[in-house]
LUMMAR-442842 format. One record per residue (C-alpha): residue in three letters; x, y, z negated. Coordinates in Angstrom, 1 decimal. Example, Ala and Ser with C-alpha at 12.3 -4.5 7.8 and 13.67 -1.06 7.14 Angstrom:
<atoms>
+------+--------+--------+--------+
! rest !     px !     py !     pz !
+------+--------+--------+--------+
!  ALA !   12.3 !   -4.5 !   -7.8 !
!  SER !   13.7 !   -1.1 !   -7.1 !
+------+--------+--------+--------+
</atoms>
This chain:
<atoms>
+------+--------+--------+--------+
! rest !     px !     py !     pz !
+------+--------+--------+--------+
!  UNK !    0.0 !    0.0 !    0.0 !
!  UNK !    3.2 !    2.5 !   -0.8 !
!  UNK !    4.5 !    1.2 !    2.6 !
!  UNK !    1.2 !    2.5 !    4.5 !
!  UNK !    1.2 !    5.6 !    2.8 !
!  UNK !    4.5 !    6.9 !    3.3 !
!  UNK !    4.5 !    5.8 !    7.1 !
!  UNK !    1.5 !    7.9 !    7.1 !
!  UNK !    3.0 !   10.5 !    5.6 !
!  UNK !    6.3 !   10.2 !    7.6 !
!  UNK !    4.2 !    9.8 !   11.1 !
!  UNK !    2.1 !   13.5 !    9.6 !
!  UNK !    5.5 !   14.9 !    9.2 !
!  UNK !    6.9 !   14.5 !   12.1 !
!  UNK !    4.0 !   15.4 !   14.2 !
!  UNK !    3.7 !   18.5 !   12.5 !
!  UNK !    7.5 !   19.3 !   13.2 !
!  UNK !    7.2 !   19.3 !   16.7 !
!  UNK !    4.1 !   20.9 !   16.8 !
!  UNK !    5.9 !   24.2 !   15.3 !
!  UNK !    8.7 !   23.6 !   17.6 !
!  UNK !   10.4 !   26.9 !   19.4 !
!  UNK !   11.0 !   27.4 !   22.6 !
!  UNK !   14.6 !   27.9 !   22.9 !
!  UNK !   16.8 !   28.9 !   26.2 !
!  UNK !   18.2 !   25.3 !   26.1 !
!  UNK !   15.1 !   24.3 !   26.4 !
!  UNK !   13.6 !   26.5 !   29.3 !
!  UNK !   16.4 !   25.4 !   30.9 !
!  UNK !   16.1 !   21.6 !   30.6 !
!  UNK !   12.7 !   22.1 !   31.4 !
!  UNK !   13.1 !   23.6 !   34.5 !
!  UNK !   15.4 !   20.6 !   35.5 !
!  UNK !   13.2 !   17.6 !   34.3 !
!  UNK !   15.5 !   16.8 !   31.7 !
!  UNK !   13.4 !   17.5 !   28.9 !
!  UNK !   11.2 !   14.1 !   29.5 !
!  UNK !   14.1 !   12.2 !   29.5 !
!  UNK !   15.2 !   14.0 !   26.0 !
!  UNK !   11.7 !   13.1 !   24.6 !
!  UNK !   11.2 !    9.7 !   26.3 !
!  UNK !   14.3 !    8.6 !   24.5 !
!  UNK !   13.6 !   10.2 !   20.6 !
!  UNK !   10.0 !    8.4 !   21.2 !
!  UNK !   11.9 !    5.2 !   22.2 !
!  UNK !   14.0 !    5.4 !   18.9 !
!  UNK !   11.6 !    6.0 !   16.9 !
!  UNK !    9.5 !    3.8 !   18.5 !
!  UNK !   12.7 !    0.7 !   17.6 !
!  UNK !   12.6 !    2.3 !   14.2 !
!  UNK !    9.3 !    1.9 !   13.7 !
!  UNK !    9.2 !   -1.5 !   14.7 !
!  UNK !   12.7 !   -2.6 !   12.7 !
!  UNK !   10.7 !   -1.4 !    9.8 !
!  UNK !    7.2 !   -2.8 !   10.2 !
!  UNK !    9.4 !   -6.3 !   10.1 !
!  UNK !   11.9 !   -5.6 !    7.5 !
!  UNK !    8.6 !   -4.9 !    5.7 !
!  UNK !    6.7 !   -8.0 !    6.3 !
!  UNK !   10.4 !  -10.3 !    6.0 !
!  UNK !   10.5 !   -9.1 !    2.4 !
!  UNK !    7.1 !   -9.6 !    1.7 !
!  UNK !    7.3 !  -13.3 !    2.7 !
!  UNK !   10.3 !  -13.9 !    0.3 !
!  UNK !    8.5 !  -12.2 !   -2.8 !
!  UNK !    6.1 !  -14.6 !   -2.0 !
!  UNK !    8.5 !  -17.5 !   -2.0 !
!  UNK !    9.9 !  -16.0 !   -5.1 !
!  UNK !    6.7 !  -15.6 !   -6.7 !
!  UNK !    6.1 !  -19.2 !   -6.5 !
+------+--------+--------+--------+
</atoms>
């Protein structure tokens, strides 16, 4: 239950982070180019593995309190 919260609370931080982003020069300019969907395509993809890692590390150690439990 602790898990679920603070993902939640991660996932509300982080979208409230980029939605008070600035618009820099940097980023005009990689925008402009096209580079700035390959920027975010690959912080979603990491965070995306992260995610994931997590969600398993999670349920791995929840199967071996079990076992310890018993």
């Amino acid at each position: 239950m602790k898990n679920k919260r603070f993902l939640l609370a991660l996932f509300a931080m982080i979208i409230s982070a980029a939605g008070q982003a600035q618009t820099t020069a940097m980023a005009d300019t990689m925008r402009s180019n096209g580079k700035i969907y390959v920027v975010v395509g690959v912080i979603f993809l990491i965070f995306c593995v992260l995610f994931t890692y997590l969600v398993f590390l999670d349920r791995k150690i929840g199967r071996l309190e079990k076992q310890n439990n018993k």
